[in-house]
Biotite code that builds the C-alpha atoms (Angstrom):
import biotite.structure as struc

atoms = struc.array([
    struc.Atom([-39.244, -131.108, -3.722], chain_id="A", res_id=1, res_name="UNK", atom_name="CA", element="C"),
    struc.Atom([-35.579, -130.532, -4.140], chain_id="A", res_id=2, res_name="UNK", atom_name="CA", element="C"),
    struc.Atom([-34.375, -126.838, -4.049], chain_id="A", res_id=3, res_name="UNK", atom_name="CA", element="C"),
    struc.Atom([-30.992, -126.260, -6.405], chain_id="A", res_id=4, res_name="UNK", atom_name="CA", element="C"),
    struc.Atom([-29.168, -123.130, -6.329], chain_id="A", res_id=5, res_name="UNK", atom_name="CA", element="C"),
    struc.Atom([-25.789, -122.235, -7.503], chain_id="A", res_id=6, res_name="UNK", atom_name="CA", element="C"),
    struc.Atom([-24.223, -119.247, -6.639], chain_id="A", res_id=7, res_name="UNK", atom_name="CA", element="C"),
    struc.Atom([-22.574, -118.338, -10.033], chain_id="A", res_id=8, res_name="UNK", atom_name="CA", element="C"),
    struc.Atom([-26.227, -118.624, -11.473], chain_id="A", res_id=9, res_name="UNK", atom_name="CA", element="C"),
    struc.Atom([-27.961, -116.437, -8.983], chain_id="A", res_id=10, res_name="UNK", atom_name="CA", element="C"),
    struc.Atom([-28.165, -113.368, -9.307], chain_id="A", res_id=11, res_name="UNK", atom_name="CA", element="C"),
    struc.Atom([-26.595, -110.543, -7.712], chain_id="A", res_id=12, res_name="UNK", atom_name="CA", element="C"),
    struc.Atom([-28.828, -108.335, -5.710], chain_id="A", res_id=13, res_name="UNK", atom_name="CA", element="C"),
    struc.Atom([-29.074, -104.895, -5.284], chain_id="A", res_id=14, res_name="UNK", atom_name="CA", element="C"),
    struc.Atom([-27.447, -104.102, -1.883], chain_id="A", res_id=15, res_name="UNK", atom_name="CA", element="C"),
    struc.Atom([-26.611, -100.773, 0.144], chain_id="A", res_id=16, res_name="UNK", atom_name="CA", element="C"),
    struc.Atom([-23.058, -102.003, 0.211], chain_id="A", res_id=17, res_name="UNK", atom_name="CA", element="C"),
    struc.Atom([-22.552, -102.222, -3.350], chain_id="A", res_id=18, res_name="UNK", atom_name="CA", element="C"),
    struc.Atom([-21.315, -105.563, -3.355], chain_id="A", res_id=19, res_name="UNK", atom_name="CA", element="C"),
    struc.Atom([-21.710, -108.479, -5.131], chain_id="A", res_id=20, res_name="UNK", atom_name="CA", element="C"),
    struc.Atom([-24.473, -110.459, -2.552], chain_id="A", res_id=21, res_name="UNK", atom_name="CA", element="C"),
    struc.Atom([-26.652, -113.237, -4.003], chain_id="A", res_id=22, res_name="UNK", atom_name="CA", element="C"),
    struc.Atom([-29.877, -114.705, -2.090], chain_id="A", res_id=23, res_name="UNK", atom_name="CA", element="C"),
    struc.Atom([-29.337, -117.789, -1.705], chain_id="A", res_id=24, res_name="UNK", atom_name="CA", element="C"),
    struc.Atom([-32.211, -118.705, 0.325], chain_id="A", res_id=25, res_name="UNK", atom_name="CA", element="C"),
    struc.Atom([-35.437, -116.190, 1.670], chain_id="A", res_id=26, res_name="UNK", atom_name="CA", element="C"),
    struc.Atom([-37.538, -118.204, 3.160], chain_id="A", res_id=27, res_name="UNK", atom_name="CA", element="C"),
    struc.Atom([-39.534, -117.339, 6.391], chain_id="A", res_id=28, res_name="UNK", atom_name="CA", element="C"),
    struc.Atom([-37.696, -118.220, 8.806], chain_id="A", res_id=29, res_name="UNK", atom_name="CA", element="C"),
    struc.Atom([-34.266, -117.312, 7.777], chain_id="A", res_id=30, res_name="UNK", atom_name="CA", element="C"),
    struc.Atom([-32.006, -115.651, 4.783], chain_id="A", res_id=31, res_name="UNK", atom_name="CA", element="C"),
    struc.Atom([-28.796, -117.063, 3.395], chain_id="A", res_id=32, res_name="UNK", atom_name="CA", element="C"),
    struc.Atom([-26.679, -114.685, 1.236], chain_id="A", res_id=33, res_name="UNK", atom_name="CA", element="C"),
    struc.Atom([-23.850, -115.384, -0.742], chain_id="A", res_id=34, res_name="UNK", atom_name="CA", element="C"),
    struc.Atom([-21.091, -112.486, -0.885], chain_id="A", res_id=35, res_name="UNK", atom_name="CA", element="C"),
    struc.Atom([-17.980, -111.847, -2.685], chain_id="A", res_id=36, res_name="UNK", atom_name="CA", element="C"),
    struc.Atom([-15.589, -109.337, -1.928], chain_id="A", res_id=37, res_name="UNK", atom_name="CA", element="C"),
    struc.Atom([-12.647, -108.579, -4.144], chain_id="A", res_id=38, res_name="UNK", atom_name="CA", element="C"),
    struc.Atom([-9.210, -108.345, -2.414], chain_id="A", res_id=39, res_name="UNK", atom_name="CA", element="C"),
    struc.Atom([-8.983, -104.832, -0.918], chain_id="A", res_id=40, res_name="UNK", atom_name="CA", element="C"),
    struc.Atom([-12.891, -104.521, -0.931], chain_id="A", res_id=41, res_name="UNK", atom_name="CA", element="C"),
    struc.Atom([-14.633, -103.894, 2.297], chain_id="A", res_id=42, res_name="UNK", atom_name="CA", element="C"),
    struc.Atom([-18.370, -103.811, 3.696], chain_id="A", res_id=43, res_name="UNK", atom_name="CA", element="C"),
    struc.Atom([-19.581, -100.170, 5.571], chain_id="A", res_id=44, res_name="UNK", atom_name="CA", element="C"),
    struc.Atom([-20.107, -100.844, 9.183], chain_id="A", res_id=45, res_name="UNK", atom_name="CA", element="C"),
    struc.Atom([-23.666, -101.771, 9.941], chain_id="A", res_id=46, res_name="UNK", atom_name="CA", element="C"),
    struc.Atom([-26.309, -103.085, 12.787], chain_id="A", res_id=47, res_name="UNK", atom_name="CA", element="C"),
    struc.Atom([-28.093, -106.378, 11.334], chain_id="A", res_id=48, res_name="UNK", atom_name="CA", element="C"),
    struc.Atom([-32.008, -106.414, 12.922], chain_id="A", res_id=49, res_name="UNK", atom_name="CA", element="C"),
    struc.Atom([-31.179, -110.206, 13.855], chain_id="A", res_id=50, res_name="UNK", atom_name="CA", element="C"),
    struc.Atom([-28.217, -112.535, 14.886], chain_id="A", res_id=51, res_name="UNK", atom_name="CA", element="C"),
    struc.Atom([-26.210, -113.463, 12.137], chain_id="A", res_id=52, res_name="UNK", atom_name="CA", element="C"),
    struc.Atom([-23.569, -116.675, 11.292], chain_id="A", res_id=53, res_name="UNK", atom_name="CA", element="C"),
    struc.Atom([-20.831, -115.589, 8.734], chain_id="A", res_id=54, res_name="UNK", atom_name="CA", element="C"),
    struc.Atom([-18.918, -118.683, 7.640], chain_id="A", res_id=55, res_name="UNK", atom_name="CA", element="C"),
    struc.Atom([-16.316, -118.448, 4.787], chain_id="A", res_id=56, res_name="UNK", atom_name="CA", element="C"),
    struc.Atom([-16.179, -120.586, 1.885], chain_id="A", res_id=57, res_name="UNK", atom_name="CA", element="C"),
    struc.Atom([-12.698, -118.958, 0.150], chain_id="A", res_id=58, res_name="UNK", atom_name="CA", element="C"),
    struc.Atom([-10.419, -116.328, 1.023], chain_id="A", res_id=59, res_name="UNK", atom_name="CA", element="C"),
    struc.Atom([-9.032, -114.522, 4.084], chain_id="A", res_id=60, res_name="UNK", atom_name="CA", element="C"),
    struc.Atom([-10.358, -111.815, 5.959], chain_id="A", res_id=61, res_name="UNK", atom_name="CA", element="C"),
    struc.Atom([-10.429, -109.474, 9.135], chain_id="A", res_id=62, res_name="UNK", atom_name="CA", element="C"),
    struc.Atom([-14.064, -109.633, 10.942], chain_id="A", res_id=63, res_name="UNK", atom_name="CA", element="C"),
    struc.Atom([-14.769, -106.322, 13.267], chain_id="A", res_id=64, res_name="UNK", atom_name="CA", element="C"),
    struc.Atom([-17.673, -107.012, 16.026], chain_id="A", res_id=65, res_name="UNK", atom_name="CA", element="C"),
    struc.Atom([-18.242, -104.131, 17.954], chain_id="A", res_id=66, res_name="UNK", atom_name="CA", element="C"),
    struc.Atom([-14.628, -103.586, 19.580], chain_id="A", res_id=67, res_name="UNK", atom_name="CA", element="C"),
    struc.Atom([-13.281, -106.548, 18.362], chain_id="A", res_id=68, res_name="UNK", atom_name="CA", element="C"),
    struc.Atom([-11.222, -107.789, 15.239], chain_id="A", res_id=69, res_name="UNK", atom_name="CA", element="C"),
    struc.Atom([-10.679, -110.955, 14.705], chain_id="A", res_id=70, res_name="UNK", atom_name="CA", element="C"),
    struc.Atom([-8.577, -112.738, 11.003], chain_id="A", res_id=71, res_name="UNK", atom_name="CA", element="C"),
    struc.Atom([-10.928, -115.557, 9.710], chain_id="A", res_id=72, res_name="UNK", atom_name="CA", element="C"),
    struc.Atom([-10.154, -117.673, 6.735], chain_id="A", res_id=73, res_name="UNK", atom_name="CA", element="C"),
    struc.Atom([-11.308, -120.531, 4.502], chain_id="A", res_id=74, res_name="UNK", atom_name="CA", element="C"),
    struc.Atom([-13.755, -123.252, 6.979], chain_id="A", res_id=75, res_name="UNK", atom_name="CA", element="C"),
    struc.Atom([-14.037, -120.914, 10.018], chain_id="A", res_id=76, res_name="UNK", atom_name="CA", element="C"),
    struc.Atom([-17.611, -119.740, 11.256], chain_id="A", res_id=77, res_name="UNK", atom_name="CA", element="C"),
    struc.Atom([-18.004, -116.732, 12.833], chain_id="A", res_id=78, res_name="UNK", atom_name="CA", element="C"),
    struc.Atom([-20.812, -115.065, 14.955], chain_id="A", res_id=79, res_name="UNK", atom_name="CA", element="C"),
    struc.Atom([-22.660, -111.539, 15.073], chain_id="A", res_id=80, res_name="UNK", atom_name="CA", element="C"),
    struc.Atom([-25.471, -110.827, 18.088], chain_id="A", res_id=81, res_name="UNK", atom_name="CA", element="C"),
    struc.Atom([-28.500, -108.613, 16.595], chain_id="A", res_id=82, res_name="UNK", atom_name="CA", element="C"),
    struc.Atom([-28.041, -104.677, 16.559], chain_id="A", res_id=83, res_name="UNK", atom_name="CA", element="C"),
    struc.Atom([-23.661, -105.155, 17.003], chain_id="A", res_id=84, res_name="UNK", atom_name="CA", element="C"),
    struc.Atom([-21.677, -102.868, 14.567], chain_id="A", res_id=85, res_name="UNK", atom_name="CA", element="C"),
    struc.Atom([-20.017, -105.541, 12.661], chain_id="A", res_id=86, res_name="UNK", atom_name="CA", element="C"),
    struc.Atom([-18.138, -105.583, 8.848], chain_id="A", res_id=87, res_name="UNK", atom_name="CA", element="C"),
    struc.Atom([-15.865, -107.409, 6.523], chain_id="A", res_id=88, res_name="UNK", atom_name="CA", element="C"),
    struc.Atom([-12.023, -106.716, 5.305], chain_id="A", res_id=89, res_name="UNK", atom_name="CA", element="C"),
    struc.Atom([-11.137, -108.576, 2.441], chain_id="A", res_id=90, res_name="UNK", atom_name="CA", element="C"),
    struc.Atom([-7.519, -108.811, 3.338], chain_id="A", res_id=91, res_name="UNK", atom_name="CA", element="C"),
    struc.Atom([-6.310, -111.782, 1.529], chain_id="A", res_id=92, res_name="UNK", atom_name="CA", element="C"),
    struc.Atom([-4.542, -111.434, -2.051], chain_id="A", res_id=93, res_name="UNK", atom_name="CA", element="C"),
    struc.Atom([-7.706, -113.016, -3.701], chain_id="A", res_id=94, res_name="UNK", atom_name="CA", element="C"),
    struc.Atom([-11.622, -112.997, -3.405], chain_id="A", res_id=95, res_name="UNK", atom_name="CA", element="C"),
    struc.Atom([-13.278, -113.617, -0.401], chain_id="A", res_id=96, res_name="UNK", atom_name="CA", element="C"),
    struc.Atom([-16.728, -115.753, -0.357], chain_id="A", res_id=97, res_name="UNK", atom_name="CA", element="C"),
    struc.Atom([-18.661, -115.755, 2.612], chain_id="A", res_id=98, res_name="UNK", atom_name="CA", element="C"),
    struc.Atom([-22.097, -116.775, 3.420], chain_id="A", res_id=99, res_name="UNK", atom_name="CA", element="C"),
    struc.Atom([-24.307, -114.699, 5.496], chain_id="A", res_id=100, res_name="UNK", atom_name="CA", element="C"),
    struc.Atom([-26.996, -116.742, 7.453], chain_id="A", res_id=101, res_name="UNK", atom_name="CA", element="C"),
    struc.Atom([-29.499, -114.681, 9.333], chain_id="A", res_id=102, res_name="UNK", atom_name="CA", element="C"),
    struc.Atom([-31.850, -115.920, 11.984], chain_id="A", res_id=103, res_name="UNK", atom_name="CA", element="C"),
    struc.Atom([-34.527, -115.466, 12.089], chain_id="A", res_id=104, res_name="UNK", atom_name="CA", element="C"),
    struc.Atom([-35.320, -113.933, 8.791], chain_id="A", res_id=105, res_name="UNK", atom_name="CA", element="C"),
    struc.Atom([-34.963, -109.812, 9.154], chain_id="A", res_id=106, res_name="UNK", atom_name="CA", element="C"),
    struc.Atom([-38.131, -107.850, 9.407], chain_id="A", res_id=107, res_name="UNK", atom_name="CA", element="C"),
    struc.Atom([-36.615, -104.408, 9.335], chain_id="A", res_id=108, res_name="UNK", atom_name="CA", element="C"),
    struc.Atom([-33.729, -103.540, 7.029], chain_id="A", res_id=109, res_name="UNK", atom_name="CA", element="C"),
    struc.Atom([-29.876, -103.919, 7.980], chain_id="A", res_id=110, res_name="UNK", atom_name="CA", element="C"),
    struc.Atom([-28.781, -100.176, 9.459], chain_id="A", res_id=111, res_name="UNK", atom_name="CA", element="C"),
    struc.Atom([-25.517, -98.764, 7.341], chain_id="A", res_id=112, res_name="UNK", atom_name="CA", element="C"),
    struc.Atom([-23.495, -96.685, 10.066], chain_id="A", res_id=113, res_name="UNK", atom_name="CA", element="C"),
])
């Protein structure tokens, strides 16, 4: 059976970040979230129980992983080792869509720093 989900039609899920993230897949084995940051918006710093893949669809951001910062924009994929302090900058001058794959599917909920 085919599985069809659009983003727009989701919808947005209650998040500790206050931000507009949308499920796009839960299934047992791993989660795929759609989020949207206006420009100026940014995610807290947080720990993610699992490795996660962030790869942007729109926009242009600054990544921080652990020490590191790192400008990411529209086609790039970027990586996040389990239990790293890691979070978003929307720095660009208009939303920034990214989505969050993480493998395997969390157990134990993402830690806000």
């Amino acid at each position: 059976m085919i599985v069809k989900r659009n983003w727009k039609e989701t919808p947005v899920k209650e998040n500790a970040q206050k931000v507009d993230g949308r499920d796009l897949y839960n299934g047992e084995h791993a989660q795929i979230v759609h989020l949207m940051m206006p420009p100026g918006d940014s995610l807290l710093p947080h720990k993610t129980p699992v490795d996660v893949a962030f790869y942007v669809l729109e926009g242009r951001g600054t990544v921080e992983i652990g020490d590191e910062k790192e400008e990411a924009g529209e086609g790039t994929l970027i990586e996040s080792p389990k239990m790293i302090t890691h979070c978003w900058h929307n720095t660009g001058t208009g939303p920034l869509r990214i989505l969050v794959i993480k493998v395997p599917h969390p157990m134990k909920k993402t830690h806000i720093l």
